[in-house]
C-alpha positions as CSV (number, residue, x, y, z in Angstrom):
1,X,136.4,67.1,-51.1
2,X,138.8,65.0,-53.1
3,X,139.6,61.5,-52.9
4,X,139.0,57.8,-54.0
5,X,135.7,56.0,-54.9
6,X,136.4,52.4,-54.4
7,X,134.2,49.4,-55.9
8,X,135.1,46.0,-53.9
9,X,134.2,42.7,-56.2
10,X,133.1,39.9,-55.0
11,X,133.4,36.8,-57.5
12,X,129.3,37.5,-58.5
13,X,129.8,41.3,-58.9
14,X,132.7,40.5,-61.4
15,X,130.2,38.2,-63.2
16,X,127.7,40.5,-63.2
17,X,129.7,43.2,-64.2
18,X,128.5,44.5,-68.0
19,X,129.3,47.3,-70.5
20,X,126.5,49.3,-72.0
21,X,125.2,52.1,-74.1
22,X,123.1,54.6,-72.2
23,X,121.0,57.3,-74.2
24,X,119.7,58.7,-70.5
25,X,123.9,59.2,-69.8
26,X,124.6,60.8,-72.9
27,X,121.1,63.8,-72.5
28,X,122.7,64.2,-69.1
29,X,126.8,64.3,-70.3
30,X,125.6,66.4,-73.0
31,X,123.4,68.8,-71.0
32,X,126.9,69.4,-68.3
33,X,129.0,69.8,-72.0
34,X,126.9,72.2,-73.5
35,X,127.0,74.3,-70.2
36,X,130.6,74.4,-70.2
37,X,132.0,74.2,-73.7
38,X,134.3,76.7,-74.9
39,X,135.8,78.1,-78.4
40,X,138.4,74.8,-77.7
41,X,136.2,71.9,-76.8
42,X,135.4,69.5,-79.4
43,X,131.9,69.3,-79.3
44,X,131.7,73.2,-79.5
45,X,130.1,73.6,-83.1
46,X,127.5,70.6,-81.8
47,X,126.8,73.3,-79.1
48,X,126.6,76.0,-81.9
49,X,124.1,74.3,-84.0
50,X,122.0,73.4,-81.0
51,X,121.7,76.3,-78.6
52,X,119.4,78.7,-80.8
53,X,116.8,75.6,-81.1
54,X,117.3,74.7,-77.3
55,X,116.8,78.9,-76.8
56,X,113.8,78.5,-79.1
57,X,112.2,75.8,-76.7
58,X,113.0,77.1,-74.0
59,X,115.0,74.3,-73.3
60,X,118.3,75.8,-72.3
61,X,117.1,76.8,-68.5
62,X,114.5,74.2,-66.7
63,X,114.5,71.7,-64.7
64,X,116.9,69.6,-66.2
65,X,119.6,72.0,-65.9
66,X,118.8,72.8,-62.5
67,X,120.1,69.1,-61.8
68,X,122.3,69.4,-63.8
69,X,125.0,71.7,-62.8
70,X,128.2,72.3,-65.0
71,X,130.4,70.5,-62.3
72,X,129.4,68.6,-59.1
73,X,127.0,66.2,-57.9
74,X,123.8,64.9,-60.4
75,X,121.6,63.3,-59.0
76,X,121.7,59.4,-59.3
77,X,118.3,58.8,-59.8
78,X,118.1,60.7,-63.3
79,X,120.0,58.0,-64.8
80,X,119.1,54.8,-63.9
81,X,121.0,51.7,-64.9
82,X,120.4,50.8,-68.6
83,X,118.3,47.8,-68.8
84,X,120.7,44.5,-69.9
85,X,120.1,44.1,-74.1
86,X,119.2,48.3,-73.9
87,X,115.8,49.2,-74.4
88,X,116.5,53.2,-76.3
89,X,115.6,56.3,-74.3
90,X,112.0,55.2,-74.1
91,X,112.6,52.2,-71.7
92,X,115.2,54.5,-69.5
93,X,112.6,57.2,-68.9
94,X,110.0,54.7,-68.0
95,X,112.6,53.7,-65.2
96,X,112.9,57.6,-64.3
97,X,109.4,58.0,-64.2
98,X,108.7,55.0,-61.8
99,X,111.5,56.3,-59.4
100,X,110.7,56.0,-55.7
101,X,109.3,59.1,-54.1
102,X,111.5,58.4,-50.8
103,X,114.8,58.1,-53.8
104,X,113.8,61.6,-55.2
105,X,113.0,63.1,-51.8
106,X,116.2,61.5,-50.4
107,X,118.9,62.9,-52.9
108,X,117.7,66.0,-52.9
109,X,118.0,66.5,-49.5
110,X,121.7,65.0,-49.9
111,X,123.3,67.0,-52.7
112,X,121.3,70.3,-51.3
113,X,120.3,71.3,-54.9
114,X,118.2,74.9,-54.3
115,X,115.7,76.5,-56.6
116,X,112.4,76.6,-56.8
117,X,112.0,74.1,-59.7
118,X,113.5,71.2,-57.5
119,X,112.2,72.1,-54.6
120,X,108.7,72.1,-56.5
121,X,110.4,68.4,-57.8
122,X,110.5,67.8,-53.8
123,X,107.1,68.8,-52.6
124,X,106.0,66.4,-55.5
125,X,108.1,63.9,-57.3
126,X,105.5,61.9,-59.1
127,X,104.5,65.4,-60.9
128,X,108.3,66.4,-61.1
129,X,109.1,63.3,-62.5
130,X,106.7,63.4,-65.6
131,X,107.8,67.0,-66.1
132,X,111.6,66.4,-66.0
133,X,111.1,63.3,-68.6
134,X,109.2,65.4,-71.0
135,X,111.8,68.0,-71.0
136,X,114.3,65.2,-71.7
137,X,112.4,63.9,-74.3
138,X,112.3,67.2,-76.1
139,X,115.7,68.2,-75.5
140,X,116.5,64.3,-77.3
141,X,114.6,65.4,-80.3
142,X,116.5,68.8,-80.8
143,X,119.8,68.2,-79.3
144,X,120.8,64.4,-79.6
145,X,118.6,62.7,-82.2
146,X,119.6,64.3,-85.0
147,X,123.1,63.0,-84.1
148,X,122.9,59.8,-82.5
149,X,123.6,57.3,-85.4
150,X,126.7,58.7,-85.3
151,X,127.3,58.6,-81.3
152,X,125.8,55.8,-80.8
153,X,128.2,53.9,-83.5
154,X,131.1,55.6,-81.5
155,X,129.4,54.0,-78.1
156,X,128.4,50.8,-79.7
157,X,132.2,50.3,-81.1
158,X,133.4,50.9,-77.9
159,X,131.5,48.3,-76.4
160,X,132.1,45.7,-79.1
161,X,135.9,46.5,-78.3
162,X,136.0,46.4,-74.5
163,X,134.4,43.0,-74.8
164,X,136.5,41.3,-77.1
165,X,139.4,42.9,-74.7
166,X,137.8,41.1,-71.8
167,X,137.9,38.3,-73.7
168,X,141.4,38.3,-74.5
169,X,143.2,39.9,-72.1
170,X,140.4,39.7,-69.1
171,X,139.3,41.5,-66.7
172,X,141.8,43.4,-65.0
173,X,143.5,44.9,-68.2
174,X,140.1,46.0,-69.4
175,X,139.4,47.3,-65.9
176,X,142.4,49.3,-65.2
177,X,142.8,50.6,-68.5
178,X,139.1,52.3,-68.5
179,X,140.6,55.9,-68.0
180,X,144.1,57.6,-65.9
181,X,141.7,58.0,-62.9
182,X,140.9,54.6,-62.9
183,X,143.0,51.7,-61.4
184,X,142.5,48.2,-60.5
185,X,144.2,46.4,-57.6
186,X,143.7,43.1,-56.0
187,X,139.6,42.9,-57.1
188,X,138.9,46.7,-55.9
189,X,138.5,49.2,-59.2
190,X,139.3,52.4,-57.2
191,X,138.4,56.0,-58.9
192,X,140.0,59.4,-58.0
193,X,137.2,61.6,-57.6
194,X,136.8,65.1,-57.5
195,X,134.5,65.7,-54.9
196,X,134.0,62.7,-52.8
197,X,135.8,59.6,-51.0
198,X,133.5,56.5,-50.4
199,X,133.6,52.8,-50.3
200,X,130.8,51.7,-52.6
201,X,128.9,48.5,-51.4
202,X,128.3,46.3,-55.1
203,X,126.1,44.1,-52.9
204,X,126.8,41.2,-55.2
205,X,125.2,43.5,-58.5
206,X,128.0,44.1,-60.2
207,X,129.1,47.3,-62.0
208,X,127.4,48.7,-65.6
209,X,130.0,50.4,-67.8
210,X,129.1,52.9,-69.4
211,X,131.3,54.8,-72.2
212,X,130.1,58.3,-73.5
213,X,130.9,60.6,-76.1
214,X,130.0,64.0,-74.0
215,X,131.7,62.9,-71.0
216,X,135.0,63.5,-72.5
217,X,137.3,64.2,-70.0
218,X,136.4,62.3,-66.9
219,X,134.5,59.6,-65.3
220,X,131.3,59.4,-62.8
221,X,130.0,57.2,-60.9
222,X,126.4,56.9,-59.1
223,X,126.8,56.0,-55.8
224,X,123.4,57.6,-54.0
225,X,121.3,55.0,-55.8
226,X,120.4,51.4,-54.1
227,X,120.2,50.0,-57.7
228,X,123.2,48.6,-59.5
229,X,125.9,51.3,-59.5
230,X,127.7,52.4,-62.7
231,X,131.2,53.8,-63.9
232,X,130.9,56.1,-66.5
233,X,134.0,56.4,-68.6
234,X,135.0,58.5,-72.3
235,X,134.6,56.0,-75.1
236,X,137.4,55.4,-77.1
237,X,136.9,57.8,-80.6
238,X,134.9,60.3,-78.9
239,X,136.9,62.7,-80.2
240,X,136.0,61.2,-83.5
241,X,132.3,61.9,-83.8
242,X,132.0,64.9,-85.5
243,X,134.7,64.5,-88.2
244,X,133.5,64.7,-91.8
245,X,136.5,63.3,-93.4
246,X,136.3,60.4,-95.5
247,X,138.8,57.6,-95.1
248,X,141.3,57.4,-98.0
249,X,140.8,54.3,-100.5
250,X,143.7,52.6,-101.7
251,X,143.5,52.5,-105.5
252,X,145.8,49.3,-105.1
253,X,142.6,47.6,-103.3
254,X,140.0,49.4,-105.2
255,X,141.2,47.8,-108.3
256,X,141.3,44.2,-106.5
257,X,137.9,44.7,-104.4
258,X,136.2,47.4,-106.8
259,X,136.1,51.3,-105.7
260,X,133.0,50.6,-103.6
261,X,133.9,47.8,-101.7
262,X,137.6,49.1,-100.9
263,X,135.4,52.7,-99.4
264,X,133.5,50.2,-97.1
265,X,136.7,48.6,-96.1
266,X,138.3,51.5,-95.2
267,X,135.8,52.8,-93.1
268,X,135.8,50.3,-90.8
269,X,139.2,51.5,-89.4
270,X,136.3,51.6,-86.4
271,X,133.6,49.0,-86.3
272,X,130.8,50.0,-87.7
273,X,126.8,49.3,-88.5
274,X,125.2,49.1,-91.7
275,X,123.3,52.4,-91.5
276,X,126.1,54.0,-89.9
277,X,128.1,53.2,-93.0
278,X,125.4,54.1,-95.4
279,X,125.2,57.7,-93.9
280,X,128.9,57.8,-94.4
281,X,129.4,57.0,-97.5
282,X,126.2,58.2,-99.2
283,X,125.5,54.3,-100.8
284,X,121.7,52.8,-99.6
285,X,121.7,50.8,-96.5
286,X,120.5,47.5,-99.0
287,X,123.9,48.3,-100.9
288,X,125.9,48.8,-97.7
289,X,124.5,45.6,-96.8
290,X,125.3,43.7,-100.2
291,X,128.8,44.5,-100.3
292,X,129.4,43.8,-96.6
293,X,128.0,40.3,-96.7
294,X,130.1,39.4,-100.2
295,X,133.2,40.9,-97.9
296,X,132.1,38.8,-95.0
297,X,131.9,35.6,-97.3
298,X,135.1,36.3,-98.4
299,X,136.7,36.5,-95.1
300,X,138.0,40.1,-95.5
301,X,135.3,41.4,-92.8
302,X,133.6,39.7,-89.7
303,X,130.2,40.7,-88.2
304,X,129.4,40.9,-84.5
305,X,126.0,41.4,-82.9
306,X,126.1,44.3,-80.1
307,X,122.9,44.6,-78.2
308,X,120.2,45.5,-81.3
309,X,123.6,46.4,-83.7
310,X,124.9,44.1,-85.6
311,X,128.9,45.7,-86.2
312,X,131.1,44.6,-89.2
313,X,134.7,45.1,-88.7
314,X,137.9,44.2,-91.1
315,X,139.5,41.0,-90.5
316,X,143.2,40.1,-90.3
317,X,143.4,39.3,-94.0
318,X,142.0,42.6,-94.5
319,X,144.5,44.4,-92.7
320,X,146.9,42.6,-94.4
321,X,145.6,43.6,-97.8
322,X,145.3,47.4,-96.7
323,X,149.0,47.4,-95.4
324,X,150.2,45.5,-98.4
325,X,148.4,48.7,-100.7
């Protein structure tokens, strides 16, 4: 049943409140994406290029897609809240691993999910558990690795912008701008929601942010879960991540900065890592890094660490330069 999911802050939730990549959120986005993409969606020649090795594996039917459903409920306890400074897949399975029996057992009997792979998952959690994280792990290594330099730099960009946002314009712009379905009123971040209506306790945790790249079109929330609760939102540029295009370098700047330096510069129109730039432009991550740090001296870029990233992005006499070209 429709309605509104609505997140009450207290002045410790709001400190507590943090943005954060989430590999775990982006298997499970992806697996409810690659269920449902058509001929239209974005992401539909990711899906092309995957599905024959998912099919090869066996991967495409299991018990991960048995939690996963192609619209509905997901269980909460597949995606734990990503540790504070992240931690990679690795880390988040170890937290799915070490889930509570009485938590699996629990929200399964909640959302109702049938078939005899969860119900197997029921009668045993501790052996359900190690065999949904190893089919996780291998659908990471055929389906997502490949491509998550690229998402993650989306994610990773996102994150770096939300903060400096919060720092500029605080928290209730940031809040209430998150997605349509989101709004913020009087320190309650209320969601419309497809299938449920709740008042979600924060219990002095605050809220982790999540942004996504395969949950394009709406949010989600975990609400089952006693841990920290999380809003999962579309990243800004997920629409973005499978472009090839390069960005166009001005020849006005190229002759100032050199060809090489003026490519850098304009492709951090997003910010953007060192290796994520190196796969872009084709130039060695050392070279990437040479030119970015005599751009950085020079004032025309700025560098920001995000979690284990460190993201360069063009300055305000850059963007003066560019528009002057």
């Amino acid at each position: 049943m429709a309605g509104d999911v609505r997140f009450a802050f207290s002045a410790t939730d709001m400190a507590r409140t943090r943005f954060a990549v989430s590999p775990l959120w982006e298997v499970v986005a992806s697996v409810r994406t690659f269920r449902t993409a058509g001929r239209h969606s974005v992401h539909r020649h990711w899906r092309e290029r995957v599905a024959p090795r998912l099919a090869a594996a066996g991967l495409d039917g299991g018990l991960l897609t048995d939690l996963v459903p192609p619209a509905g409920y997901t269980p909460d306890f597949i995606t734990p809240p990503p540790l504070p400074g992240g931690g990679g897949l690795d880390a988040e399975l170890r937290e799915l691993a070490a889930t509570p029996v009485e938590d699996v057992r629990r929200e399964l009997e909640e959302y109702g999910l049938r078939g005899e792979r969860v119900r197997q998952l029921y009668d045993d959690p501790v052996a359900g558990l190690a065999r949904l994280t190893a089919e996780i792990a291998a659908y990471w290594e055929l389906a997502l690795a490949p491509y998550w330099p690229r998402v993650q730099a989306v994610l990773e960009a996102d994150v770096f912008h939300q903060a400096r946002r919060l720092a500029t314009d605080g928290a209730e712009a940031v809040l209430g701008s998150l997605h349509p379905s989101v709004r913020w009123s009087a320190g309650t971040l209320t969601v419309s929601h497809t299938f449920c209506a709740a008042e979600a306790r924060l219990a002095g945790k605050g809220l982790v942010l999540v942004p996504s790249v395969f949950a394009w079109s709406s949010v989600a929330t975990t609400l089952a879960t006693p841990d920290t609760k999380q809003l999962i939102y579309p990243s800004r540029g997920w629409g973005s991540v499978w472009e090839e295009s390069r960005a166009a370098v001005p020849e006005a700047v190229a002759a100032v900065l050199g060809r090489t330096r003026a490519l850098l510069l304009a492709e951090l129109h997003v910010p953007a890592s060192t290796s994520e730039l190196a796969g872009r432009t084709g130039l060695s991550a050392g070279g990437v890094n040479q030119h970015l740090t005599a751009l950085r001296d020079a004032g025309i870029v700025s560098a920001h660490r995000v979690g284990r990233s460190v993201l360069y992005m063009r300055t305000a006499v850059a963007e003066s330069l560019l528009a002057g070209a």
